[in-house]
C-alpha positions in Angstrom: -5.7 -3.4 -28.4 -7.4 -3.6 -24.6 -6.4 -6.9 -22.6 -9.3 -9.0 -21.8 -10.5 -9.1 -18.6 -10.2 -12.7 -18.5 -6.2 -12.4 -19.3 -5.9 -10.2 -16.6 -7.3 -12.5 -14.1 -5.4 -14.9 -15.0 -2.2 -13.0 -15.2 -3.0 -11.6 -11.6 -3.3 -14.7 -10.3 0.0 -15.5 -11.3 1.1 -12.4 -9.3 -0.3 -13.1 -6.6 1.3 -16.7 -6.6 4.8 -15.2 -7.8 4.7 -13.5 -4.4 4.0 -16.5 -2.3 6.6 -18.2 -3.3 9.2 -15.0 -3.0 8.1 -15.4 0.6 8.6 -18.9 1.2 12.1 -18.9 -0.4 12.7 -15.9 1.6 11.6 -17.7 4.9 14.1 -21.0 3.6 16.9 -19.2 2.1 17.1 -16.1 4.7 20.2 -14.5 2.7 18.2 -14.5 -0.7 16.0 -11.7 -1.7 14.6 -10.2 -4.7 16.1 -6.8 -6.6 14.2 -4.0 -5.2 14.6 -0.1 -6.0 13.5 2.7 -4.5 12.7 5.9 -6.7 11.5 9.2 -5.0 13.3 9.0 -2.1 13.1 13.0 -2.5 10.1 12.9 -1.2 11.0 10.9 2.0 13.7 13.1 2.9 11.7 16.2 2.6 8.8 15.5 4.9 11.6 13.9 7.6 13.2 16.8 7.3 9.9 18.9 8.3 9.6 17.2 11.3 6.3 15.9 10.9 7.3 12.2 9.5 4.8 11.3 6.8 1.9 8.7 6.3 2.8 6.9 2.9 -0.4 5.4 0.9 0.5 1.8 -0.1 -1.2 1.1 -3.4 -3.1 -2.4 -3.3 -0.4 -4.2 -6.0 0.4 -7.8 -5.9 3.8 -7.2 -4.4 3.4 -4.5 -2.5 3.3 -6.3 0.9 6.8 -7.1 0.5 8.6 -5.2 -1.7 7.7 -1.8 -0.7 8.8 -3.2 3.0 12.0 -4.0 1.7 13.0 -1.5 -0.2 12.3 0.9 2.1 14.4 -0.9 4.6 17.8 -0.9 2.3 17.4 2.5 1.8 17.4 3.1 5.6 13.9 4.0 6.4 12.0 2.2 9.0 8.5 1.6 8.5 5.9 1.5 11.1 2.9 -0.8 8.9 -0.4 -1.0 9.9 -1.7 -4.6 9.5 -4.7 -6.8 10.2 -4.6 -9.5 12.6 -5.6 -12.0 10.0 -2.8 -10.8 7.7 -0.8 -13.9 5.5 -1.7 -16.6 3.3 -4.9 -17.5 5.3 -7.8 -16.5 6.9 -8.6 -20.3 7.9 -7.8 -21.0 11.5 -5.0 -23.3 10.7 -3.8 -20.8 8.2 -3.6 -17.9 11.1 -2.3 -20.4 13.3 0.4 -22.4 11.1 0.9 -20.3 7.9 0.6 -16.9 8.1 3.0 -16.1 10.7 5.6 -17.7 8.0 5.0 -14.3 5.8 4.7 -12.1 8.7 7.9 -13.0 9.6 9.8 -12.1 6.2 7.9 -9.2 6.0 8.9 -8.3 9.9 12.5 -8.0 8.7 11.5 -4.8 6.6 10.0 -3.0 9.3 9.8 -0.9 12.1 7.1 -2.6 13.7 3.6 -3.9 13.0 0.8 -1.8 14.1 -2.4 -4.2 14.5 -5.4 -3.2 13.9 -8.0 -4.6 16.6 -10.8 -6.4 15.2 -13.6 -4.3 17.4 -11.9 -0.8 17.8 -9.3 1.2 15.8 -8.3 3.2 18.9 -5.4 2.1 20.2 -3.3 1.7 16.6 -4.4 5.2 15.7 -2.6 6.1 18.6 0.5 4.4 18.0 0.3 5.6 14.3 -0.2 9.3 15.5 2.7 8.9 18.0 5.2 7.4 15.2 4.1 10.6 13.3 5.3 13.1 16.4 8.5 11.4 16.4 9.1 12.1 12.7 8.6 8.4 11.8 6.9 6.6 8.9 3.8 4.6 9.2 2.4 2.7 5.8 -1.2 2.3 5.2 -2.4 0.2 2.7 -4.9 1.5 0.2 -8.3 -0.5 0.3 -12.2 -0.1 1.4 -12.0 -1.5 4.8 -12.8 1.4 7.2 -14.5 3.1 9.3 -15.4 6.0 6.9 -15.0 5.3 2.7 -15.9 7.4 0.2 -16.3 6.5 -3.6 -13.8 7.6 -6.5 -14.0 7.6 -9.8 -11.6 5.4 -11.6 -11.7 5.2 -15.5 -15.2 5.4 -16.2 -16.0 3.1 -13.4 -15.9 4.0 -9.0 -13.4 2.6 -6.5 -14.4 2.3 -2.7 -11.2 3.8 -0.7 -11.1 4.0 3.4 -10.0 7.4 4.2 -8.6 6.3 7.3 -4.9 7.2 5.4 -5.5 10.9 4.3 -7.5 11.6 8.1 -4.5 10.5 9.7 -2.2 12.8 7.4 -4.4 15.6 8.3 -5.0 15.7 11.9 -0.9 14.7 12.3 -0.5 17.9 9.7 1.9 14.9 8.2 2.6 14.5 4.5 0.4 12.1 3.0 2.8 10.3 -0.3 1.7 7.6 -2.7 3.9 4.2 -2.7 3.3 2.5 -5.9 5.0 -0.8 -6.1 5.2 -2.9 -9.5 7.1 -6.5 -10.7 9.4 -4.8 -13.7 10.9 -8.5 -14.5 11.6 -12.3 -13.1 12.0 -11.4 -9.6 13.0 -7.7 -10.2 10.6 -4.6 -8.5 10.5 -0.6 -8.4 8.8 1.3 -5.6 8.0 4.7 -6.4 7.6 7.2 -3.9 4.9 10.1 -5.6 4.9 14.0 -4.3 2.6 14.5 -1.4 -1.0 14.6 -1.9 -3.6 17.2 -1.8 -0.6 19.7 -1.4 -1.6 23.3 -0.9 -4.9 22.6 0.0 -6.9 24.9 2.7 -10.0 24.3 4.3 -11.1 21.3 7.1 -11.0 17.5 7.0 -13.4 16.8 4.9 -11.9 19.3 2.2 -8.5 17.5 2.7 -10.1 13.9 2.2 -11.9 14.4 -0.9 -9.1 16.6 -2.4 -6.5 13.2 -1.4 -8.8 10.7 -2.6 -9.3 12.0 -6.1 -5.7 12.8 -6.2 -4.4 9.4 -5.2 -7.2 8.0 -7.7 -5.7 10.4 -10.7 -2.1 9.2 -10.0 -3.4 4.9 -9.3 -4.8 4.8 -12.8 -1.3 5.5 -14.8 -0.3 2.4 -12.8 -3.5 0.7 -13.4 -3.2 1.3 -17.1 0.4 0.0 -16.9 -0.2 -3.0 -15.1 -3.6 -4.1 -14.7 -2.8 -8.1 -13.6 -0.9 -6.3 -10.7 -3.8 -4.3 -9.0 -5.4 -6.3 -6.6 -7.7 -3.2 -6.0 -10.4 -4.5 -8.3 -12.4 -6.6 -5.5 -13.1 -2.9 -4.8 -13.8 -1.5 -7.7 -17.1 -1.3 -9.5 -17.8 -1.1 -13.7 -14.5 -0.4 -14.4 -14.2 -1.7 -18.1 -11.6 -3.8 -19.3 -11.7 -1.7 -22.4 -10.2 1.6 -20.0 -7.1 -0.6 -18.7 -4.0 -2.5 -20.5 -3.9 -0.4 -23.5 
């Protein structure tokens, strides 16, 4: 029987808040932290040991943010992460001010660095992201439709709105571009997977590369979708997608 769309809500709500408070026990109880594992590291080690580094995908799931941060971390990678300036529990200005450098912080721990993206030009973290990439590093975008340039995917029988910012950067670095998928598997328990690269193989120019990455990343998000639907946070940017395609 399909979930109602109404019981997913809810449910992802309760994601969504299960997070939170991960992060604030995190920020209290510095020591504590949540079981994490990493599966596909495979896929990590072959594009480091290219040369090229590799520009991982970060599907839009409740606990991505953290997790995928962390586990990459305990497994000895570190992660450059693009992020917005507005990033955290708030975009009030006493949230920005007062709250959301609390979560930055945990999540800080996990990574490399932050890459901020400027809130009138893109130029100067595409940089850094393309120099990570030439020293064989790892820089995490997350999926979304915030961009410069979108295109539209289909997604079950509905469309999803996706920035291609991700897949450009894979191609003009000639960098891997992997899928991280991260889901809650139990009371503070999570798995990270780490797909095969996308849009493998394929010849021809940007635009070739884009629409071949899109509609692969799209074929590989629904599995999880179906799996998990209260932990996508993806559909704000997703358009009539029916609850009778997901949670069956």
């Amino acid at each position: 029987m399909p979930r109602p769309a109404t019981e997913i809500a809810t449910a992802h709500i309760a994601a969504y808040f299960t997070l939170q408070f991960h992060i604030l026990r995190m920020f209290l109880m510095r020591n504590w932290r949540p079981a994490v594992t990493l599966n596909g590291q495979e896929h990590l080690r072959d594009a480091l040991a290219d040369g090229r580094g590799a520009v991982l995908w970060v599907g839009n799931f409740a606990c991505a943010s953290l997790v995928q941060k962390q586990a990459m971390a305990e497994a000895g990678y570190r992660v450059s992460h693009l992020s917005g300036p507005n990033h955290g529990f708030s975009n009030t200005v006493f949230g920005r001010r007062y709250l959301n450098p609390i979560r930055v912080s945990v999540e800080e721990r996990f990574v490399r660095e932050r890459i901020l993206l400027g809130e009138t030009s893109p130029t100067s973290a595409l940089r850094q992201m393309r120099a990570r990439l030439a020293e064989n590093g790892l820089v995490s975008v997350t999926e979304g439709r915030a961009g410069v340039d979108t295109v539209a995917v289909r997604l079950f029988d509905g469309q999803l709105t996706l920035a291609t910012g991700a897949p450009r950067l894979a191609f003009v670095s000639g960098a891997p571009l992997l899928p991280v998928f991260a889901l809650s598997t139990g009371p503070s328990a999570f798995a990270v997977d780490v797909g095969s690269p996308l849009a493998e193989g394929v010849d021809g120019d940007s635009s070739d590369f884009v629409t071949a990455a899109v509609g692969d990343y799209a074929a590989r998000l629904e599995g999880y979708v179906r799996r998990a639907p209260e932990q996508w946070s993806g559909w704000y940017g997703a358009a009539e997608v029916s609850s009778t395609d997901v949670g069956q």
